[in-house]
N, C-alpha and C positions, 0 to 999 in steps of 0.2 A: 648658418652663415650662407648668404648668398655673393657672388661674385656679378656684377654689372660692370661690361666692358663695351667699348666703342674702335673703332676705326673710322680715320679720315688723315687726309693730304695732311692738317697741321697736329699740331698736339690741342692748341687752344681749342679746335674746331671737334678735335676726338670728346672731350672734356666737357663741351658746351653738350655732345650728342650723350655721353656717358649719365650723364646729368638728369636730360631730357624725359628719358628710359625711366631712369631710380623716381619720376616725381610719377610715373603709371602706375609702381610698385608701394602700396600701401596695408599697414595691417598694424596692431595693436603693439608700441611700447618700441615702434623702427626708429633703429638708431643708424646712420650713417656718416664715414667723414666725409668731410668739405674738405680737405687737406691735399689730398691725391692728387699727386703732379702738380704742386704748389711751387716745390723750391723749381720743377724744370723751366713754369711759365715765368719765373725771374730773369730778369736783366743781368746777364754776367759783368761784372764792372771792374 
């Protein structure tokens, strides 16, 4: 298991850098979610 984490001013902006990182990170059978801080970039309605 590896953990990729980000920091920035927004959450969109942490997310888009969190992201950025994980596509440098390559190797055989890498599985990663796309999910992470999904529900927080939602619209509260």
């Amino acid at each position: 298991m590896l953990a990729v984490t980000a920091v920035a001013e927004t959450l969109p902006a942490a997310c888009e850098r969190a992201y950025t990182a994980l596509k440098k990170i390559q190797f055989d059978g890498i599985y990663y979610r796309r999910d992470i801080a999904h529900r927080a970039l939602q619209k509260k309605g």
